[in-house]
C-alpha positions in Angstrom: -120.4 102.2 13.6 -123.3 104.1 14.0 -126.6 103.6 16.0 -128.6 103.3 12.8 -127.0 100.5 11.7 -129.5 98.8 13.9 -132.9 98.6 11.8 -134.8 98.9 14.6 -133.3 102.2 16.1 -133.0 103.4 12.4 -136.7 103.5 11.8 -137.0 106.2 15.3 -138.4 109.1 14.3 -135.5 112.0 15.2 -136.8 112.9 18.5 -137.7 109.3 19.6 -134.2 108.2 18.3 -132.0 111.2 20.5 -133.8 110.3 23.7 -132.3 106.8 23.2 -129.4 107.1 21.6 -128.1 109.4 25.1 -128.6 106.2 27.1 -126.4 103.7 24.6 -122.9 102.6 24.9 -121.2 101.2 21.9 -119.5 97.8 22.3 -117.6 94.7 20.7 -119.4 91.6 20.4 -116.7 88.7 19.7 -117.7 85.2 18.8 -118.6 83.5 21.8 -119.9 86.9 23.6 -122.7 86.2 26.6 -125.0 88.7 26.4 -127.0 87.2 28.9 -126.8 83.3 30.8 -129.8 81.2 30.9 -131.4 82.2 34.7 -129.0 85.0 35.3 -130.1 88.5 35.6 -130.5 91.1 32.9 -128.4 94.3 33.1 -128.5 95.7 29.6 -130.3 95.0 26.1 -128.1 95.1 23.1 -129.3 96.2 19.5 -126.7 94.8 17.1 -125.1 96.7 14.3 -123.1 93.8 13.0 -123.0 90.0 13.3 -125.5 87.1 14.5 -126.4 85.9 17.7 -128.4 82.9 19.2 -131.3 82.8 21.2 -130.7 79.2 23.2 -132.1 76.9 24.8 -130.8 75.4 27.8 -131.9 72.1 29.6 -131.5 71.0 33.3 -129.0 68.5 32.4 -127.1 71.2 30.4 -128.0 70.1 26.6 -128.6 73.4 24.1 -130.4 74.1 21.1 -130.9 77.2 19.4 -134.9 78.7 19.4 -133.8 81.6 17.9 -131.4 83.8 15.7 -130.8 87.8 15.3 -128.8 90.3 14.3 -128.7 94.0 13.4 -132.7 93.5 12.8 -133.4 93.3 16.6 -132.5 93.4 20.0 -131.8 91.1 23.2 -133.1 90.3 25.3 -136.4 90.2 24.4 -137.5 89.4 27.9 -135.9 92.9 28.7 -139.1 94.3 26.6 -141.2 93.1 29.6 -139.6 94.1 32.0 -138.7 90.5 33.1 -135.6 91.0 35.7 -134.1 87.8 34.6 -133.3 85.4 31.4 -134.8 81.8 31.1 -132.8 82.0 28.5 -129.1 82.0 26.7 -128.4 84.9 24.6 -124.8 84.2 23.0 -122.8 85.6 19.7 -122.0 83.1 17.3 -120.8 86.2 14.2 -118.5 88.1 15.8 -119.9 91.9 15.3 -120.4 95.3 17.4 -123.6 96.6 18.9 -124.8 99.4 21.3 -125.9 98.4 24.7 -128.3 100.5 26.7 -129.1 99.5 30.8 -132.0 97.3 31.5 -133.0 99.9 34.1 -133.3 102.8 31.2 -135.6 100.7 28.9 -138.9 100.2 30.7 -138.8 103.9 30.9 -137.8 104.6 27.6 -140.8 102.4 26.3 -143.5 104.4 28.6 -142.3 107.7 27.6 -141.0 107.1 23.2 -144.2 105.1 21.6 -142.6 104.3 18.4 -139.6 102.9 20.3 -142.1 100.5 22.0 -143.9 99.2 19.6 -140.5 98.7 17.4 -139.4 96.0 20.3 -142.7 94.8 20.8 -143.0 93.8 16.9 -139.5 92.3 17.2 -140.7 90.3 19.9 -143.4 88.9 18.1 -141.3 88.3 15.1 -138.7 86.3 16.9 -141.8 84.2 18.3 -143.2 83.6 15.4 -139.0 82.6 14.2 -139.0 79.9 17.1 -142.3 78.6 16.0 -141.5 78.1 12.7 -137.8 76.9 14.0 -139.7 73.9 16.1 -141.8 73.3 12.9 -138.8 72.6 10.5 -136.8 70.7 13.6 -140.5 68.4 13.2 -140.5 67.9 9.7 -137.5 68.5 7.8 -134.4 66.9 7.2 -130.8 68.0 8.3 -130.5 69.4 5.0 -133.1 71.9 4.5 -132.7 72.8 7.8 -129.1 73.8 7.8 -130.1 75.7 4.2 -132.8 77.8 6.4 -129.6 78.3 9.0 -127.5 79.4 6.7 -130.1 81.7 5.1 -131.1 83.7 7.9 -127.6 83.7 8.5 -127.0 85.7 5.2 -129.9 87.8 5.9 -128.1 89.7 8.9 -124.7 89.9 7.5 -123.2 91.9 4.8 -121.4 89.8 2.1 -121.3 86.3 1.5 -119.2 85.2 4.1 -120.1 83.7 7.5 -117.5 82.3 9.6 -119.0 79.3 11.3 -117.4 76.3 12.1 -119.5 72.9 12.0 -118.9 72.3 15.4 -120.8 75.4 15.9 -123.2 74.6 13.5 -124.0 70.8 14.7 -124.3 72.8 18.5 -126.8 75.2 17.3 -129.0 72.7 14.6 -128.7 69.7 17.9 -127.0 67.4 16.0 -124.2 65.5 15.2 -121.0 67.1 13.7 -120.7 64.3 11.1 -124.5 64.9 9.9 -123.5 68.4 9.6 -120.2 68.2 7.4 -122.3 66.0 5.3 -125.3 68.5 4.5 -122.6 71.0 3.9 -121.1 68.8 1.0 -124.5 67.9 -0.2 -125.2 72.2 -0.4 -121.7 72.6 -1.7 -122.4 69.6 -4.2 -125.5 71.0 -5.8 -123.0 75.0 -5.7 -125.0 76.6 -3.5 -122.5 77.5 -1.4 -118.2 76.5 -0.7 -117.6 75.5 2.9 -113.8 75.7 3.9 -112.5 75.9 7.6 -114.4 77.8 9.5 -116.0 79.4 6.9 -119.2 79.1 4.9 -119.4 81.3 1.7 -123.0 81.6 -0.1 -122.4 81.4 -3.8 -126.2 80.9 -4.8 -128.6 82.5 -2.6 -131.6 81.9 -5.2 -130.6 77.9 -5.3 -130.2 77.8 -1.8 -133.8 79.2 -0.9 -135.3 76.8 -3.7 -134.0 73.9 -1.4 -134.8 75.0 1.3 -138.3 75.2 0.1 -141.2 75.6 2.8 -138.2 75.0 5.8 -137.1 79.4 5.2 -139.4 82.5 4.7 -142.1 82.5 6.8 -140.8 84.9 9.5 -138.9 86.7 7.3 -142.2 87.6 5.8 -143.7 88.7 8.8 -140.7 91.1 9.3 -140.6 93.0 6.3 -144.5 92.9 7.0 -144.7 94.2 10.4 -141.2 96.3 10.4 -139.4 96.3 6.8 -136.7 94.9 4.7 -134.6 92.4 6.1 -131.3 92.4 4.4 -130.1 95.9 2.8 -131.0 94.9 -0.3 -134.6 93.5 -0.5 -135.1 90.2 -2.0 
């Protein structure tokens, strides 16, 4: 594993990249990792190298949804960008993967003094906005379907291979909706051979087919990344 793995840190220039690089720590992110609780305080910002995580949303009464998703194309917490001392939000792993980790109390000053480093985050901040918004949009208007073919897309955009080990408990959790609803959209997908879902794992077998039905519900902020910061997966679509 190397720091460049993360696209963000890989598009420092050299200097900007060795002043942060001294302050990271590499680390194992396992399925089920916290990076950060919902109201607890943040002690360090993770940019991922490998597997996914969920930004989530966390109600009074304890329900969750997922607002979010990232991998080795950002970092979290975002809130960490503004120097906000503490999480509103859940920031969990749901692909198990590795990352580097660097102190909350390092970044503001890292930001002030490495320009290219700040406005890096501060795009990925926007971009994972604009991946809520459009998140809340499809959770409005499309069915469970096209929905969990936009999941599993982004999914496949942060991974290499074909292979993403979810389970549809995980998946139901994440989309807010029952498990039943969930095994059936994957049978409906696996149906029409877009992808082949067996325990605990869903493998993508037609990505083209599987962003055709998706339709309008995927691509959007994935736009606005490659826009604002570059390609998302390592080969460009």
């Amino acid at each position: 594993m190397r720091p460049k793995e993360n696209r963000l840190l890989a598009l420092l220039p050299e200097n900007e990249y060795s002043a942060v690089v001294a302050h990271l720590e590499p680390c194992a992110t396992p399925r089920g990792f916290i990076i950060v609780e919902a109201g607890a305080t943040i002690e360090h910002v993770y940019f991922p190298c490998s597997g996914v995580g969920s930004v989530i949303n966390v109600s009074p009464e304890g329900n969750r949804v997922e607002a979010g998703l990232f991998g080795r194309d950002a970092f979290a917490p975002t809130a960490a960008a503004i120097d906000a001392p503490v999480s509103i939000l859940e920031v969990a792993v749901q692909v198990p993967g590795c990352a580097y980790r660097l102190p909350q109390s390092k970044l503001v000053g890292l930001m002030r003094t490495q320009p290219v480093f700040a406005n890096l985050l501060h795009k990925s901040v926007h971009v994972l906005a604009v991946q809520a918004g459009f998140t809340a949009l499809s959770n409005a208007v499309h069915g469970i379907d096209e929905r969990l073919a936009r999941w599993i897309l982004m999914c496949h955009d942060r991974i290499d291979g074909n292979e993403l080990a979810l389970t549809h408990e995980f998946i139901a959790l994440m989309l807010a909706v029952r498990r039943p609803s969930v095994t059936t959209a994957l049978h409906l997908l696996e149906g029409n051979r877009f992808i082949r879902s067996v325990r605990g794992l869903v493998i993508v077998r037609d990505r083209a087919g599987l962003e055709d039905f998706a339709a309008d519900a995927y691509g959007k902020a994935e736009e606005e990344y490659e826009r604002l910061i570059g390609p998302l997966r390592k080969s460009a679509r």
